[in-house]
Every structure is written in C-alpha cells, then in structure tokens.
DRENVOZA-703604 format. One line per field, with one value per residue: residue in one letter; residue number from 0; y, x, z of N, C-alpha, C in turn. Coordinates in steps of 0.02 Angstrom, whole numbers. Example, Ala and Ser with C-alpha at 12.3 -4.5 7.8 and 13.67 -1.06 7.14 Angstrom:
bavo	(A S)
seba	(0 1)
n_v	(-284 -112)
n_u	(660 642)
n_w	(390 354)
ca_v	(-225 -53)
ca_u	(615 684)
ca_w	(390 357)
c_v	(-165 2)
c_u	(660 645)
c_w	(390 394)
REM end
This chain:
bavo	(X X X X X X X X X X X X X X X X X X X X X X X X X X X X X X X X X X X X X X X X X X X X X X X X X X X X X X X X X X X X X X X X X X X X X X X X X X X X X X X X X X X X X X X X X X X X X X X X X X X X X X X X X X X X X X X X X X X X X X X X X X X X X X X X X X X X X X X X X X X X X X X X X X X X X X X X X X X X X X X X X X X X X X X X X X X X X X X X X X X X X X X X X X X X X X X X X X X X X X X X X X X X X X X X X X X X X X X X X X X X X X X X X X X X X X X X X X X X X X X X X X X X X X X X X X X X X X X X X X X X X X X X X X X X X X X X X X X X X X X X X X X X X X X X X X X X X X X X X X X X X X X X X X X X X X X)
seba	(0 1 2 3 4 5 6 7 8 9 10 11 12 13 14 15 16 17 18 19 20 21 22 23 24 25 26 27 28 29 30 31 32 33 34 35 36 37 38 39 40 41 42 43 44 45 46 47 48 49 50 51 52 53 54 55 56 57 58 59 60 61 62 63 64 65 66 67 68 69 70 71 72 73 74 75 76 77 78 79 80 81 82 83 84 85 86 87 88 89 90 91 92 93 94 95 96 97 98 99 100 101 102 103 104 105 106 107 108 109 110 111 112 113 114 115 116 117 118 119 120 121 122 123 124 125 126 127 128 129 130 131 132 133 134 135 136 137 138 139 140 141 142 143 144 145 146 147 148 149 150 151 152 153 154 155 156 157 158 159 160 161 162 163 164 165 166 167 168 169 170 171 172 173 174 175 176 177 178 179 180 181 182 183 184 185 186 187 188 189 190 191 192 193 194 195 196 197 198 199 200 201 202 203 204 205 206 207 208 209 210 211 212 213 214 215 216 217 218 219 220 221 222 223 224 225 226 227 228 229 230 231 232 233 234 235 236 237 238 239 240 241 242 243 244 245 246 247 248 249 250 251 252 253 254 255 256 257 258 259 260 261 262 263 264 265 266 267 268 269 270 271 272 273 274 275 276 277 278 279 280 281 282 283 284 285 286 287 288 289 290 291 292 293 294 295 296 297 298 299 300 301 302 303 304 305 306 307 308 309 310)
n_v	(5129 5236 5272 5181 5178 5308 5227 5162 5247 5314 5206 5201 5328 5317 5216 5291 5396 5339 5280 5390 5431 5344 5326 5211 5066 4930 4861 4894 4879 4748 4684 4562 4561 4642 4558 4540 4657 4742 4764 4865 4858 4831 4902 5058 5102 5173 5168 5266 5428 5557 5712 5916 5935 6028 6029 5966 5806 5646 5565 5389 5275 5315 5320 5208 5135 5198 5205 5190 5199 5119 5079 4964 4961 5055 5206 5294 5325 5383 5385 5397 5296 5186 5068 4932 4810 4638 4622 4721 4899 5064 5200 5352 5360 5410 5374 5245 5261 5310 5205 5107 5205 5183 5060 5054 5095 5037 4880 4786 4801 4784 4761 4711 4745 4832 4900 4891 4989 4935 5002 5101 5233 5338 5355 5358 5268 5113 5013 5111 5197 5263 5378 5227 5152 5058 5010 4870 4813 4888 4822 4759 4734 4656 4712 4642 4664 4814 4913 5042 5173 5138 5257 5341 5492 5575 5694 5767 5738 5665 5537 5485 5369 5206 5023 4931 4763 4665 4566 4408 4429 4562 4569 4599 4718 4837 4916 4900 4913 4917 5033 5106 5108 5217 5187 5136 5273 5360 5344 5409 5499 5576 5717 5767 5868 5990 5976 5892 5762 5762 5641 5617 5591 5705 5836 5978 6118 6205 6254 6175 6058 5949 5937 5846 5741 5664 5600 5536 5667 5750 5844 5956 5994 6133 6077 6136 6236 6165 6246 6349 6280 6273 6406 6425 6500 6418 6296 6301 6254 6120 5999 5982 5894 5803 5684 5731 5812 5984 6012 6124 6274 6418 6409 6283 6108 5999 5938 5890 5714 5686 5618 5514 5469 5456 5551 5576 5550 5558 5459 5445 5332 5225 5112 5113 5234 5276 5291 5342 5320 5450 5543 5532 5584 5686 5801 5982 6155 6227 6282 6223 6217 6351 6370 6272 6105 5970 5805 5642 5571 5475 5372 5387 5301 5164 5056 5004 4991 4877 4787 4784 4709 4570 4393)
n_u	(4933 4878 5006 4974 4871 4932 5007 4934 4843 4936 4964 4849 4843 4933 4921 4776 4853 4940 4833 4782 4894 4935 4778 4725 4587 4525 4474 4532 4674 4690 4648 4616 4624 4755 4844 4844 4907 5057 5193 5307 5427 5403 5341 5282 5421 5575 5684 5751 5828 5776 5674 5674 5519 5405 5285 5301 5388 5375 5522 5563 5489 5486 5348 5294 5184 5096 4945 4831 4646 4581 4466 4451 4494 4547 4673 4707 4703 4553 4542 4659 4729 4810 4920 4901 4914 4943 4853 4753 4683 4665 4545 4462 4297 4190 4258 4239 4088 4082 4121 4026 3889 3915 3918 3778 3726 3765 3707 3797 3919 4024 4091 4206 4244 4353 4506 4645 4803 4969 5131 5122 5206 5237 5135 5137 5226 5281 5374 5451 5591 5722 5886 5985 5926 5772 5604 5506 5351 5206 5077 4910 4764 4642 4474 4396 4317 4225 4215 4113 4121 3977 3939 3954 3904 3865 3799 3887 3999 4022 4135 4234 4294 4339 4368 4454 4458 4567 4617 4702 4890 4977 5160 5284 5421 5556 5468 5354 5253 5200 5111 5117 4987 4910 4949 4959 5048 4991 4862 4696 4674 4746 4828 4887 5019 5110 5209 5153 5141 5073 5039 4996 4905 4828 4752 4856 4851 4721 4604 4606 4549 4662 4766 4801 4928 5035 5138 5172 5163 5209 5185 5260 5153 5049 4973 4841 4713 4557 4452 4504 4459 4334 4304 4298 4179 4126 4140 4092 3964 3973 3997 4143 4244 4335 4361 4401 4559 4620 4710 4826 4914 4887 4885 4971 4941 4800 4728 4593 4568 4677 4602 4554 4688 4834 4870 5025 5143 5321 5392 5489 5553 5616 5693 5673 5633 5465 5340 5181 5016 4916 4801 4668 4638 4490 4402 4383 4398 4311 4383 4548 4682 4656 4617 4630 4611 4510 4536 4508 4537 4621 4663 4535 4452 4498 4468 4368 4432 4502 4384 4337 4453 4501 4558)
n_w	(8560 8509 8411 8308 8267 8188 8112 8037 7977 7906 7792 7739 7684 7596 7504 7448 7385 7301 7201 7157 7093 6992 6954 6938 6926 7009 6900 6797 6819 6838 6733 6612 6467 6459 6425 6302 6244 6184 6281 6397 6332 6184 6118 6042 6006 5907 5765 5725 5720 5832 5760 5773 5720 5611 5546 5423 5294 5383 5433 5342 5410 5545 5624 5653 5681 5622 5524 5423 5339 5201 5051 4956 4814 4801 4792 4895 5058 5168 5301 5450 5568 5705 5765 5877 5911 5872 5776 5765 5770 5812 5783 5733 5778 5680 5559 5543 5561 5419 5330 5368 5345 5195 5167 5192 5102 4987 4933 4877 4952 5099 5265 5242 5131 5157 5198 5290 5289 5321 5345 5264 5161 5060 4952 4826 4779 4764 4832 4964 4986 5065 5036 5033 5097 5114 5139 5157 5040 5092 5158 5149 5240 5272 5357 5495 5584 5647 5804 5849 5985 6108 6135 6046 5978 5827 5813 5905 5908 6016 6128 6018 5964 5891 5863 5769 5697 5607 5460 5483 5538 5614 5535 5615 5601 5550 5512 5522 5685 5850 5948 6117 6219 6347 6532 6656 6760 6661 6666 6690 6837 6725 6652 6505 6450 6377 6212 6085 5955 5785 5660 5479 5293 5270 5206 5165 5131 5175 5122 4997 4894 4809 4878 4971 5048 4991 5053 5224 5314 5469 5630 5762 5907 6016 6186 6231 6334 6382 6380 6253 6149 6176 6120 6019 5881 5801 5856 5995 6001 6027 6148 6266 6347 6488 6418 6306 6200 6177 6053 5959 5854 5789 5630 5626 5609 5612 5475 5341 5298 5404 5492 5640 5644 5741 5901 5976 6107 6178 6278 6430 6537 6663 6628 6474 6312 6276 6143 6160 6121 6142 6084 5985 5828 5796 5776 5701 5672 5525 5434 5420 5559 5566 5709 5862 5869 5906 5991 6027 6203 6235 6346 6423 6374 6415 6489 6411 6307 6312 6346 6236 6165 6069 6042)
ca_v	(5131 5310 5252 5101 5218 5332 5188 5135 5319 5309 5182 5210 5390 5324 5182 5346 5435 5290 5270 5465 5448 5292 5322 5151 5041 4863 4815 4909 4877 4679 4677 4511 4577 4682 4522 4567 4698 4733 4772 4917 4815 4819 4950 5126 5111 5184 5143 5314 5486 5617 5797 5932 5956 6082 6025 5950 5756 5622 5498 5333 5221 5368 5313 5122 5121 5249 5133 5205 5135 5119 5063 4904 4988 5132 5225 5345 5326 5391 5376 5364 5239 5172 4994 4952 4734 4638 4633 4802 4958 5134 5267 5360 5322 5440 5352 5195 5288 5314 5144 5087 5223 5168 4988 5060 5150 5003 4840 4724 4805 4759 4800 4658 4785 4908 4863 4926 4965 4948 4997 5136 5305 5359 5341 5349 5212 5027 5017 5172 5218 5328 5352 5150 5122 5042 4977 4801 4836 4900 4766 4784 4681 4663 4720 4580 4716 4881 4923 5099 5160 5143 5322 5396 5551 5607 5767 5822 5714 5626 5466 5470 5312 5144 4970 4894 4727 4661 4476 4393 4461 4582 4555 4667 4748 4893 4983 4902 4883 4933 5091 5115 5134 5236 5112 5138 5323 5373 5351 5452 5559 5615 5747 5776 5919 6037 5973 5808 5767 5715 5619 5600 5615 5775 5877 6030 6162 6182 6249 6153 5993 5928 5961 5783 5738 5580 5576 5546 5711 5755 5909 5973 6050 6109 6049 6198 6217 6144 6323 6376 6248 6285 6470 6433 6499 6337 6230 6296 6213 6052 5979 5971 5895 5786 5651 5757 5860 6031 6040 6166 6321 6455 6381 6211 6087 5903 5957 5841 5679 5657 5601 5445 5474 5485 5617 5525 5608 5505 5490 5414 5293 5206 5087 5138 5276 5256 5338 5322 5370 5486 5560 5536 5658 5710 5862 6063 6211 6214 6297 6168 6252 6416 6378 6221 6071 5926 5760 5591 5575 5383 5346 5389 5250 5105 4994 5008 4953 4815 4753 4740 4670 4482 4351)
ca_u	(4870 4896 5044 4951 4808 4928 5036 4869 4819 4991 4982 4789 4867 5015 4877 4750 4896 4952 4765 4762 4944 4913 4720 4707 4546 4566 4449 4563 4730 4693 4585 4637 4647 4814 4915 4835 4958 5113 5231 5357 5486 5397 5277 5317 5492 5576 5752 5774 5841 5702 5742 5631 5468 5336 5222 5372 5376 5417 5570 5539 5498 5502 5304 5292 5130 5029 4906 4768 4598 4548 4434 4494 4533 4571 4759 4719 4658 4504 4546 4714 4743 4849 4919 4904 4920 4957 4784 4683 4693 4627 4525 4410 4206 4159 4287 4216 4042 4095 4116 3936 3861 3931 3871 3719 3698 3778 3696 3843 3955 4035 4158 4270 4280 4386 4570 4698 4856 5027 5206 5157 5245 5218 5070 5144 5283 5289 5431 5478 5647 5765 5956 5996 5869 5705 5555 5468 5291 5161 5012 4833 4731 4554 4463 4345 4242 4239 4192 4124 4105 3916 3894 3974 3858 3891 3803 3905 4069 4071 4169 4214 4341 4329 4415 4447 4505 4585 4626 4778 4914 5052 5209 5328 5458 5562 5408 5276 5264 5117 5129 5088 4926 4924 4943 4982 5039 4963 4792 4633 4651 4824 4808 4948 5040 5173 5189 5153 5156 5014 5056 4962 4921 4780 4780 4915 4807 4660 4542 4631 4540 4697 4809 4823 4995 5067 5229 5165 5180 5191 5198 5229 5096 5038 4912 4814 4673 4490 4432 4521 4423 4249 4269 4297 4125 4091 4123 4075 3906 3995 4028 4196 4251 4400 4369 4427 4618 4606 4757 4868 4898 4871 4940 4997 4881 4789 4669 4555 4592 4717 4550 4573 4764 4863 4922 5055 5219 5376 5408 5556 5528 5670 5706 5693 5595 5430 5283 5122 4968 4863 4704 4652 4616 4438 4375 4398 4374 4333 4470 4602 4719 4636 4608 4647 4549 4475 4541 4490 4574 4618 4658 4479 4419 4541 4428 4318 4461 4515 4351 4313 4477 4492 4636)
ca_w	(8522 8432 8355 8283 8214 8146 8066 7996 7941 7851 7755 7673 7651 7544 7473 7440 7342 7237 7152 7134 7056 6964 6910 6895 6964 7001 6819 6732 6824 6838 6675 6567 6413 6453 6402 6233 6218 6204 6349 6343 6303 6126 6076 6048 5981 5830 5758 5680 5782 5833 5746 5773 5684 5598 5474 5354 5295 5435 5414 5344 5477 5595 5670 5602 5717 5584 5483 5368 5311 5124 5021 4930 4757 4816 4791 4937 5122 5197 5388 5493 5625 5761 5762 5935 5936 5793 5744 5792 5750 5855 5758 5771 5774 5623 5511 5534 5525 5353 5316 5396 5277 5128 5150 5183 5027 4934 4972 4877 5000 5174 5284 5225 5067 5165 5241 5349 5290 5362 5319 5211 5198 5015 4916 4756 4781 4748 4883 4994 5012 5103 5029 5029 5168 5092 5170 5137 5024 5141 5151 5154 5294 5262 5403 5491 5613 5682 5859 5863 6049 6093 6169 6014 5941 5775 5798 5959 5905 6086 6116 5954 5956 5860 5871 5712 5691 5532 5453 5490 5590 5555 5515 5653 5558 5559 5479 5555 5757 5887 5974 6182 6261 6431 6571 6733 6769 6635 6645 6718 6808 6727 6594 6465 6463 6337 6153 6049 5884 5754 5588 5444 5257 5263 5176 5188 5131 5204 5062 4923 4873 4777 4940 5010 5052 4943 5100 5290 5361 5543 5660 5853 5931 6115 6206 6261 6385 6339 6348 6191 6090 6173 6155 5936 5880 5761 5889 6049 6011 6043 6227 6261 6425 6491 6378 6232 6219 6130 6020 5899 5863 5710 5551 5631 5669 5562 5422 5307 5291 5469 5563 5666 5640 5816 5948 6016 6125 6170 6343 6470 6601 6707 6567 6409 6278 6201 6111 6179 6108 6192 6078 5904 5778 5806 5733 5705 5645 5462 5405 5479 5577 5617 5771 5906 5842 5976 5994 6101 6243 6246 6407 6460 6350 6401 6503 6336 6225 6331 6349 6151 6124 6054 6020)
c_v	(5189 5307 5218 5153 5266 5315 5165 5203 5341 5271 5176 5273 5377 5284 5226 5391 5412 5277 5337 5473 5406 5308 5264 5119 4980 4830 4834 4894 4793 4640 4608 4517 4624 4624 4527 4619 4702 4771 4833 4914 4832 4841 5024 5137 5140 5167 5213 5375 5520 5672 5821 5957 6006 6070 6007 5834 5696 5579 5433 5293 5251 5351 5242 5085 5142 5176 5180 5144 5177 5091 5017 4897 5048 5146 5252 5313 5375 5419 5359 5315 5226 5099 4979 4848 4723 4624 4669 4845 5019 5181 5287 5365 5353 5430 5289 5179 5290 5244 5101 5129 5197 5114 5001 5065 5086 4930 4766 4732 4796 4779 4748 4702 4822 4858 4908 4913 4974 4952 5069 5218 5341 5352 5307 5310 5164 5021 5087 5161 5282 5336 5268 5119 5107 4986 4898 4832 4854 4820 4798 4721 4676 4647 4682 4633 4768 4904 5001 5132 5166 5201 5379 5421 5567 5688 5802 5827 5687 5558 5456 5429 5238 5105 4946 4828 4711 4570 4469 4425 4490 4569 4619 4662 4820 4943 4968 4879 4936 5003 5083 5141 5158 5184 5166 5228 5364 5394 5398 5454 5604 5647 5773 5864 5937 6004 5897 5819 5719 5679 5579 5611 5666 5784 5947 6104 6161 6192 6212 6063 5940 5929 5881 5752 5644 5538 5567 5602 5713 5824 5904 6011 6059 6087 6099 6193 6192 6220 6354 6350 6263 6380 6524 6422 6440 6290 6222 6289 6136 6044 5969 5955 5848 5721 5675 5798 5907 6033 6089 6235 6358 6441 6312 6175 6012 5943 5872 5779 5641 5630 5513 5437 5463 5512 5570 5562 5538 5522 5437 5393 5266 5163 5077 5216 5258 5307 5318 5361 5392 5514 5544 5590 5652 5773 5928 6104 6201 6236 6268 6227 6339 6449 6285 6172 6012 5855 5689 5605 5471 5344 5353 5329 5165 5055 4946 4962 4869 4753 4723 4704 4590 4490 4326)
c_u	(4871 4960 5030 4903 4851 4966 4972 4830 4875 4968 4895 4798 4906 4957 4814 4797 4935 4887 4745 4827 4930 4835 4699 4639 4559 4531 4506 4646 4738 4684 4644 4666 4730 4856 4885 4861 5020 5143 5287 5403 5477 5334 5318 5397 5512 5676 5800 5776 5772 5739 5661 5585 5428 5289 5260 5350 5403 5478 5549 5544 5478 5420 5292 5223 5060 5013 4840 4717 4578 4496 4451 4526 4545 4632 4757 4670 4619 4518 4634 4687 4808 4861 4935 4935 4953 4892 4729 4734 4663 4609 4461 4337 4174 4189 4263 4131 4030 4078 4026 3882 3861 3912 3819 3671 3699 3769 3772 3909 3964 4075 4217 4293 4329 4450 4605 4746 4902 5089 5198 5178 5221 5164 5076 5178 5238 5306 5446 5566 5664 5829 5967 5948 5804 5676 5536 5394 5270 5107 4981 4816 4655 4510 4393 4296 4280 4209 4167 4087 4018 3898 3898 3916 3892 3863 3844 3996 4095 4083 4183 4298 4317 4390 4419 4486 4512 4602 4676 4815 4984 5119 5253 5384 5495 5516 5366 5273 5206 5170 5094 5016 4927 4907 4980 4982 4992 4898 4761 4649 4733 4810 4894 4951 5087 5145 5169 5153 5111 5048 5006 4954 4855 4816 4828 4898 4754 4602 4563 4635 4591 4772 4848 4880 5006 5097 5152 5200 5171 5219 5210 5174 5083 4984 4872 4735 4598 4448 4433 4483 4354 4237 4259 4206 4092 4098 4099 3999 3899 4013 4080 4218 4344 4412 4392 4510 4584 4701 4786 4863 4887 4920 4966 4948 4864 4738 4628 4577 4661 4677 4567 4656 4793 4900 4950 5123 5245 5366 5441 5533 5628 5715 5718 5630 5522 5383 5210 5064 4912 4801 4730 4611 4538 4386 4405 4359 4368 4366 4529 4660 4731 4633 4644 4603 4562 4518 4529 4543 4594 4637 4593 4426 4446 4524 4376 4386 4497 4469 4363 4390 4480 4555 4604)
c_w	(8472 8381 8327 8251 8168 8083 8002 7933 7883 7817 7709 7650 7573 7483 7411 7375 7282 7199 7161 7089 6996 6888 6891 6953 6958 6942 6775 6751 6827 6759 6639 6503 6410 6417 6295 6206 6245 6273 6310 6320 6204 6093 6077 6019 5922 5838 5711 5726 5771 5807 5768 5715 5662 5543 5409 5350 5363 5377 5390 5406 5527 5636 5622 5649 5662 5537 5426 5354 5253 5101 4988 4889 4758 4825 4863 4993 5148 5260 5393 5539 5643 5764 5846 5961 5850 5745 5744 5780 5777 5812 5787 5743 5680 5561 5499 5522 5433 5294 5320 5338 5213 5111 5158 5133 4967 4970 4973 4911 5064 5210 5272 5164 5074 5203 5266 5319 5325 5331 5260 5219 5126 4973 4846 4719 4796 4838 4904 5003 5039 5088 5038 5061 5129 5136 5132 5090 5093 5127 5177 5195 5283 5321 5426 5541 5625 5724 5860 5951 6064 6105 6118 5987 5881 5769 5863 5941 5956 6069 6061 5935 5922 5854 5817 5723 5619 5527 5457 5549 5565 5567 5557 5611 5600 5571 5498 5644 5793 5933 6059 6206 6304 6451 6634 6752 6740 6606 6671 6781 6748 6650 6542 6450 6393 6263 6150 5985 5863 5686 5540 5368 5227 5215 5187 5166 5147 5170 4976 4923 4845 4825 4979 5004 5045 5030 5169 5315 5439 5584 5727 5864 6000 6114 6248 6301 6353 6314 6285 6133 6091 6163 6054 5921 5854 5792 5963 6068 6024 6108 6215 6374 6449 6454 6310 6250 6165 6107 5967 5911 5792 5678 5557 5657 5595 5556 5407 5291 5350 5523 5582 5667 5733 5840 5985 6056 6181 6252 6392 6507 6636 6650 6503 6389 6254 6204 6150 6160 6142 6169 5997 5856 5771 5724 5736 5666 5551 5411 5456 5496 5608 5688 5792 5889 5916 5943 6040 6127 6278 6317 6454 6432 6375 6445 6443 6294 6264 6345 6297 6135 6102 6033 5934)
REM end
C-alpha cells in the first residue's frame, strides 16, 4: 500500500513538474488553431551564416520574417512586424492605433488603405541585392483587419500587441518565410534570458528627424531585469510586469520607427535551429537608447493570438 501511494505521489510529482517546465494549459496546448502555424520544420529558418552584431546593417535575407506596415503611397514604413503564417502579421497595438486614428480623422479612408510588406530590405531599391545574390521584388498585401488586444491602454502601454491580417497569401521564399512563436518549453512561466537581437528600419540617431535607416538594421542586446526599466524616471509611471521584457543597454537599443518590429533570439532544439520571437518593440525612453526600453512579452499573449487567428 505505501509503495502504491508513493508510486502515485511519483508520478503527479513528475506530471506537476512537466506543466511548471512546459507552462502549457490544456486550451493552449490542445488549442485548434496551432495547425494554423507553422511547425519547426518551417518557421524560423535562415539560409545565410549568423556573424556577430551591433547596430550595423543585417544580411539580405538574414530575418525574411521582418515585415513593415505602410501607408499605400507611401516610400517609407510606419510600423515593423512579424510574419508569423502566410497571412498575419504580429505588431504591436499602438501601430495599428495609428492606423484607426487616421481613418478617423479621414473619413475616405480605411484600413484596406494600409498594407504589409514582405521581402523588403532596402527602401531605396527596385530589387535588393547582395554581390550576385538578389532578392525577388518585395510585395505589398493590403491589410483586411487588425486585431488590437482588448486590454491594450495607450496611456500605460499595456498589452500592447496586434494581429493583423492581410489579402492573399504569401509567397515563401528565400526572403519571405514565418518566424516561431513560443510553444511548448517556451511559454509562461519561462522567462528569456542573456542576449537577442531586434531588427528594424528606426531611426539611428535618436534626435535626428532625417535618421531613418533606408537598409534593415539589426542589433544584440541583453535582456535585463524589469527593475531597470521601472526605475527610468519617464517611465517608471508606467506598469511594467511579466507581460513586458525590459531590453538594451546605453547606446544600443530600437529608436523611432522599430515599434512593432521583433525581439527574436535563435535557439537549438534536438533537431534543428530556429528563431523565435519573443517581444515586440514597445516603447522607451525618449532619447532611444539612453536607457533599456520595454517590449511585449509574446508568449504571455499566445492563447490571445491563437484565438483571433483565421484560415
């Protein structure tokens, strides 16, 4: 009989320690919508070596997940994004705020005016190349809604994630392919640790209006404690809790124009490599890079994004 209780006391121990390792619940580890994304067979990948980084241009190709949203005649993007299916996109809430304003203001506008693009690396190019290596055009998607989360605040900056979807469906490519969602180990409670890397086209000075970077840049950065962000006087009137990461450090870090962009860091499994993205460019200090600026924390949303997604 006591060996039978403590066979039994084993195995809700081991049961107990796998959904504390895990983090997963059975809505979100059963949930339906997972076959709406990809598998790791085929997200997260790149076909180009890693070197190391600091605030310099990436490789062509080198994140073929990054996406931007524009305006419809517009040269330059607004908002980053995350290509996550072949028809959605991850940013975040106050970029798609943006959007909602603007039709506000302007009644013969919509959000069908604004699109998502994919594939692009330069701004100022037709075609991107690299030594012989050239990309396909980028394309524009014209975006059919945008989910922004319902709890998001614009004066605190919580939840501040949005689902976009777009028309059509893209075209996987070298240059264009979906990037990882946490899943399994990964999720809540599991907090990310050492560096990652943001990419975007901010600006690269931080008081210089005319600053905004043509190339897709991208940087390392750590991931430092939430403290450091609540203790920056301009923002420690903002909640900051475990739904947000505090990232960067002095002089490196995502300015104006990298919001909704994504913190994403590579990481090894039994099988193969991939990227997975973990927060989206949020907010900071208003001199970018002064200090550690806030970002979602996307694995605390991912019952949320699996709900809103659609086929």
């Amino acid at each position: 009989m006591v060996s039978n209780v403590r066979w039994i006391c084993s195995v809700l121990l081991i049961l107990g320690l796998y959904r504390d390792i895990t983090g997963l619940n059975d809505e979100i580890k059963y949930h339906k919508n997972w076959k709406l994304l990809p598998g790791l067979s085929s997200c997260g990948k790149v076909d180009v070596n890693e070197r190391i980084i600091g605030g310099s241009s990436a490789k062509l190709g080198q994140y073929p997940w990054i996406a931007s949203l524009k305006e419809e005649l517009s040269s330059r993007p607004f908002c980053g994004a995350s290509l996550i299916n072949e028809n959605h996109v991850l940013t975040a809430a106050h970029c798609v705020e943006k959007i909602e304003d603007d039709c506000a203001l302007s009644p013969w506008l919509s959000v069908r005016n604004y699109h998502v693009r994919l594939g692009e690396h330069d701004w100022t190019k037709a075609i991107d190349c690299e030594g012989s290596l050239c990309a396909p055009a980028p394309t524009d998607y014209r975006i059919l809604n945008a989910i922004t989360h319902p709890d998001y605040t614009h004066s605190t900056h919580s939840n501040d994630i949005a689902l976009v979807k777009f028309e059509g469906r893209a075209t996987y490519n070298t240059f264009v392919q979906p990037i990882c969602l946490p899943q399994g180990q990964l999720l809540s409670p599991y907090r990310l640790k050492g560096h990652v890397i943001v990419a975007g086209w901010g600006r690269t000075k931080p008081n210089d209006l005319n600053s905004y970077s043509d190339v897709l840049r991208h940087v390392e950065l750590p991931v430092v404690p939430l403290k450091q962000c609540e203790k920056v006087e301009e923002m420690s009137e903002y909640p900051i809790d475990e739904h947000q990461y505090c990232v960067g450090v002095k002089n490196k870090g995502s300015c104006h124009g990298d919001s909704g962009g994504p913190m994403m860091k590579s990481l090894a499994n039994v099988h193969s490599r991939n990227y997975f993205l973990f927060g989206i460019v949020s907010y900071g200090p208003s001199i970018c890079a002064e200090y550690p600026a806030v970002y979602t924390n996307v694995a605390m949303y991912m019952k949320w994004i699996l709900d809103k997604l659609s086929d």
